[in-house]
N, CA, C and O of each residue as an XYZ file, in Angstrom:
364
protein
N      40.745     48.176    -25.099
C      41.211     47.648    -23.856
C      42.205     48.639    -23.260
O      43.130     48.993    -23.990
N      42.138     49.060    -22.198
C      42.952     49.706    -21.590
C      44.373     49.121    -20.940
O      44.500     47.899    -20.865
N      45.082     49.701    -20.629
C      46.241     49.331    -20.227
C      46.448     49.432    -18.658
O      46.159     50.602    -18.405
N      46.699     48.983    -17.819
C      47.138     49.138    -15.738
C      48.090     50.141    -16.313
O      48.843     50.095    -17.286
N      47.726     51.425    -15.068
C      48.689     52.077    -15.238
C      48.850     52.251    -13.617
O      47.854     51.978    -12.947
N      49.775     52.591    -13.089
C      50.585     52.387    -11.671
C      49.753     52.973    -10.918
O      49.444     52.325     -9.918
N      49.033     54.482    -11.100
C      48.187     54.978     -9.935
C      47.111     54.203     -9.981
O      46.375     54.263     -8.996
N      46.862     53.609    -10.706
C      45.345     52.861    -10.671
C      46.077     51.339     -9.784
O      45.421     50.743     -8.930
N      47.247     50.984    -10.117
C      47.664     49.935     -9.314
C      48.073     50.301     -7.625
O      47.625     49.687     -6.657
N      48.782     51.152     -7.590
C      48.810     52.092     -5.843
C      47.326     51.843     -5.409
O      46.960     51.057     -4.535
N      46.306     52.896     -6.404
C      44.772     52.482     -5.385
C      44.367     51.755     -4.778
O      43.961     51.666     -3.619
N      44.517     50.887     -5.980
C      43.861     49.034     -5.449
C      44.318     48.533     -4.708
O      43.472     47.995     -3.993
N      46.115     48.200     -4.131
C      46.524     48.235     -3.493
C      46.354     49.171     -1.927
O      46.491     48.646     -0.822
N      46.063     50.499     -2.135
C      45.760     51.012     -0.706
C      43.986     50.690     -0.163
O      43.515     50.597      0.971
N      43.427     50.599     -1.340
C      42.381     50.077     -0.847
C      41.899     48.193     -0.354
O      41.007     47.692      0.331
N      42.742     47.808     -0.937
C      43.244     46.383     -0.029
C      43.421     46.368      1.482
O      42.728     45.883      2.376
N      44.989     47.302      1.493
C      45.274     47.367      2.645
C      43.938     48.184      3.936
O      43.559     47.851      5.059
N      43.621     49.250      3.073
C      42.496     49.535      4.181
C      41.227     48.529      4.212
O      40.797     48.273      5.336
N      40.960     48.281      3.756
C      39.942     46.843      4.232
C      40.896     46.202      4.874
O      40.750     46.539      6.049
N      41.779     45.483      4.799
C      42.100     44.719      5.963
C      42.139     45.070      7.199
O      41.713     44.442      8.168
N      43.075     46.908      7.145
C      42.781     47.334      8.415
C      41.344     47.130      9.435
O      41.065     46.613     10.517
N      40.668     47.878      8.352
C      39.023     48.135      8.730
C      38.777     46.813      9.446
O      38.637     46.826     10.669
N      38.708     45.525      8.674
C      38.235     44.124      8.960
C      38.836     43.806     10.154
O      38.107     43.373     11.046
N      40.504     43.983     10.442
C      40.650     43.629     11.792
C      40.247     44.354     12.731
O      40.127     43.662     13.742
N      39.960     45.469     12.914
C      39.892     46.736     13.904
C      38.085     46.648     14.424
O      37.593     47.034     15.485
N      37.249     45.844     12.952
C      36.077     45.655     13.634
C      35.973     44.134     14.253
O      34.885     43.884     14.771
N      36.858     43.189     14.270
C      37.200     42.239     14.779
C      37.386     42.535     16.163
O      36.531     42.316     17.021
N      38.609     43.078     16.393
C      38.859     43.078     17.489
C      37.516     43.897     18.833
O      37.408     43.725     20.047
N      36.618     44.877     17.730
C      35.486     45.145     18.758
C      34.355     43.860     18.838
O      33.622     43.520     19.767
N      34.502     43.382     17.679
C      32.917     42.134     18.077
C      33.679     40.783     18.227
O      33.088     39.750     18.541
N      34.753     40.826     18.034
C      35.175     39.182     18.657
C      34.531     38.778     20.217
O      34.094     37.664     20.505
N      34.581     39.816     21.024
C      34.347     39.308     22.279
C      32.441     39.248     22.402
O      31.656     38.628     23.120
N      32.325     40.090     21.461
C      30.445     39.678     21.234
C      30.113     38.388     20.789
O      29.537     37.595     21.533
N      30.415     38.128     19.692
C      30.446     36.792     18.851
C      31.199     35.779     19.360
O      31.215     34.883     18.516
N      32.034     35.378     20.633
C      32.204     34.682     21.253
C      31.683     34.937     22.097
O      31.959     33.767     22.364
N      30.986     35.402     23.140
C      29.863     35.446     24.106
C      28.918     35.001     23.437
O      28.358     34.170     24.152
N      28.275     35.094     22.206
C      27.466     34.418     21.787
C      27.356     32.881     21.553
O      26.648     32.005     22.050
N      28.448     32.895     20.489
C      28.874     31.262     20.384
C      28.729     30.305     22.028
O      28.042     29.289     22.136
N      29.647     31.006     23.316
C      29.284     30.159     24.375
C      27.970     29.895     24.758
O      27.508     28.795     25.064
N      27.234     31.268     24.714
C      25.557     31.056     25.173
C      24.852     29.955     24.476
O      24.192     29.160     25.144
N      24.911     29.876     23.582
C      24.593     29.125     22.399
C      25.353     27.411     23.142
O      24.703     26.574     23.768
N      26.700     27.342     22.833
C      26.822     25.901     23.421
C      26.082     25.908     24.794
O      25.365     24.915     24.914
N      26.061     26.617     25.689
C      25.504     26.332     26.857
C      24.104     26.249     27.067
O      23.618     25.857     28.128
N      23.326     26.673     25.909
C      22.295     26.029     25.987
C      21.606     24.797     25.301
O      20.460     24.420     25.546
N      22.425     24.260     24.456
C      22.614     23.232     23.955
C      23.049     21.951     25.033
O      22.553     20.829     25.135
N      24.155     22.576     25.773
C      24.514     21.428     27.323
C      23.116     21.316     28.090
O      22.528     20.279     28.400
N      22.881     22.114     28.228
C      21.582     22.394     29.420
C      20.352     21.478     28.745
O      19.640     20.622     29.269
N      20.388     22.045     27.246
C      19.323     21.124     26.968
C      18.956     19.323     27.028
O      18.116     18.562     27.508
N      20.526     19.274     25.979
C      21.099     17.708     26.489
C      21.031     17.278     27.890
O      20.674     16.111     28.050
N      21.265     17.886     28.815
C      20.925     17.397     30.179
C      19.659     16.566     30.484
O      19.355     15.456     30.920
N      18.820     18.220     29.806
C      17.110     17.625     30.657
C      16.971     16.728     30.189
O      16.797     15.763     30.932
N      16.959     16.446     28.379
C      16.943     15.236     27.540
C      16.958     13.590     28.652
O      16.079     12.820     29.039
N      18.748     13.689     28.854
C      19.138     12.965     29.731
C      18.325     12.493     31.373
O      17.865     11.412     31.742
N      18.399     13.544     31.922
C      17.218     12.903     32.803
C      15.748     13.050     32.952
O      15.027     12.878     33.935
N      15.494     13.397     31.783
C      14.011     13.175     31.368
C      14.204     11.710     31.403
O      13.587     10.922     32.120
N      15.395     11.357     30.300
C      15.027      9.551     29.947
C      15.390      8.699     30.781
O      15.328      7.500     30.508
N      15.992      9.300     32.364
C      16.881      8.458     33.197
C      15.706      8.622     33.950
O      15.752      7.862     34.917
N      14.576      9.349     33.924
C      13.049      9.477     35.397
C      12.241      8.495     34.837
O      11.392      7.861     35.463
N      12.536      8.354     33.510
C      11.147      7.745     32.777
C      11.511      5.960     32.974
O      10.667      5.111     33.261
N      12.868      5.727     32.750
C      13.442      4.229     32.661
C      13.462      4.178     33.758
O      13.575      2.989     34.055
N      13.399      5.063     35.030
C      13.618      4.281     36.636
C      12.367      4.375     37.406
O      12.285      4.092     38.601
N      10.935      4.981     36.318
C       9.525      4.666     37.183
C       9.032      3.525     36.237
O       8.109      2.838     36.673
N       9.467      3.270     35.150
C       9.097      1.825     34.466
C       9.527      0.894     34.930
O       8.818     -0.112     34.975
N      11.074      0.870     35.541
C      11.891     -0.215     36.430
C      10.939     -0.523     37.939
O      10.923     -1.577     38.575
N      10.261      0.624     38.217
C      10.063      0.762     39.740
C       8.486      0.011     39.319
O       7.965     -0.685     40.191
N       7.825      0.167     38.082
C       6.422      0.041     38.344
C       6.507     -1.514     37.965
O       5.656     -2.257     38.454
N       7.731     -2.174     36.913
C       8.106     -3.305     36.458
C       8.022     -4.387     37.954
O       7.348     -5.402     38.128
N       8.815     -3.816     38.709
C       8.939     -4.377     39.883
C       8.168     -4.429     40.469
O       7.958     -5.549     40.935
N       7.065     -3.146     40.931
C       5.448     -3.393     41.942
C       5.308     -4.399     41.459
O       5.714     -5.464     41.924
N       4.551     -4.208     40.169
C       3.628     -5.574     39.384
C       4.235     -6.654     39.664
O       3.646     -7.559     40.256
N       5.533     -6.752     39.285
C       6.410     -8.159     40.028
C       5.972     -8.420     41.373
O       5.433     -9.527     41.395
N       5.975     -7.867     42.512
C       5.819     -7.836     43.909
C       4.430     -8.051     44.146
O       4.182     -8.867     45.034
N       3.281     -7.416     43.458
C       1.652     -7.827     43.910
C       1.613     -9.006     42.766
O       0.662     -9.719     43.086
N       1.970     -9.313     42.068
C       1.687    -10.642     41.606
C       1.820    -11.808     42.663
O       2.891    -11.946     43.255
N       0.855    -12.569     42.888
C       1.346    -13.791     43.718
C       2.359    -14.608     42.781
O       2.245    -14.434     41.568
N       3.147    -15.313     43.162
C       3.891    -15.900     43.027
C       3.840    -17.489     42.678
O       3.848    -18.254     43.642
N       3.798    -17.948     41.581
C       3.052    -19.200     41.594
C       4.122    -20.663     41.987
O       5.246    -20.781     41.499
N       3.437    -21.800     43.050
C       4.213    -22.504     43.435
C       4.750    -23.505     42.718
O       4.071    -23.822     41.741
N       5.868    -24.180     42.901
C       5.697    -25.296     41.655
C       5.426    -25.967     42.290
O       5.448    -26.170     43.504
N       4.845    -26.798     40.643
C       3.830    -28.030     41.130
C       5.202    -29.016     41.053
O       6.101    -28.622     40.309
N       5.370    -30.086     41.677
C       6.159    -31.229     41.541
C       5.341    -32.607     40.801
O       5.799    -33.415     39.992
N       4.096    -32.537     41.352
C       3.625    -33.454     40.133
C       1.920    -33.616     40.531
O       1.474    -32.573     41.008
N       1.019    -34.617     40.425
C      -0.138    -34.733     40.636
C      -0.321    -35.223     42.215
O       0.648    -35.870     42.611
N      -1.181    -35.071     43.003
C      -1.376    -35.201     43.945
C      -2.825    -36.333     44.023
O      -3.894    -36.106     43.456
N      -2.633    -37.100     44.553
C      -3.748    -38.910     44.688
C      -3.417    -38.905     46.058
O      -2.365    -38.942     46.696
N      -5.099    -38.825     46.435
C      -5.095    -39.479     47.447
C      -5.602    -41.141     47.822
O      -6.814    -41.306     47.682
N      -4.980    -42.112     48.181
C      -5.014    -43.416     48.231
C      -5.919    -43.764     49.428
O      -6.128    -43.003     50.372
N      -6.507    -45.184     49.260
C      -7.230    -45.215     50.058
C      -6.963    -46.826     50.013
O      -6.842    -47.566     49.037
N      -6.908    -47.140     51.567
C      -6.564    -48.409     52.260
C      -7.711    -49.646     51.773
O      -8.696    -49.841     52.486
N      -7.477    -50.522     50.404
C      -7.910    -51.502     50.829
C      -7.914    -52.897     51.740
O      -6.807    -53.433     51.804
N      -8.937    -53.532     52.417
C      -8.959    -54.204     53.564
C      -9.314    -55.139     52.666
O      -9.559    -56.288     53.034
């Protein structure tokens, strides 16, 4: 088993620190990519939810509309109040 000896601990240490550098420095070039993306992405997700939405708001207001024709050419049936006799005058 070997023993840590300090230059091998400095390395690891500077090579820490340069990855972090590295990691933020390529951050700061694709953050604004990868958030342009992320929005495109929600915004087509809104857009989609939309059509969704009035896809199902065209479809429930020509079923309402055709609910109603059929209501409207249906005749309308009268009420009956009761049997109808016609009487006839005995003399």
């Amino acid at each position: 088993m070997e023993t840590a000896s300090f230059t091998g601990l400095l390395r690891t240490l500077l090579w820490i620190i340069f990855i972090y550098y590295a990691l933020k420095f390529l951050m700061r070039l694709l953050a604004p990519y990868l958030f342009q993306q992320v929005v495109k992405k929600a915004e087509e997700n809104f857009r989609q939810q939309q059509q969704n939405y009035q896809q199902n708001y065209q479809q429930q207001y020509s079923q309402q509309t055709q609910q109603q024709n059929t209501k409207n050419e249906m005749p309308r049936e009268k009420k009956k109040v009761g049997e109808y006799i016609d009487f006839e005058e005995i003399e």
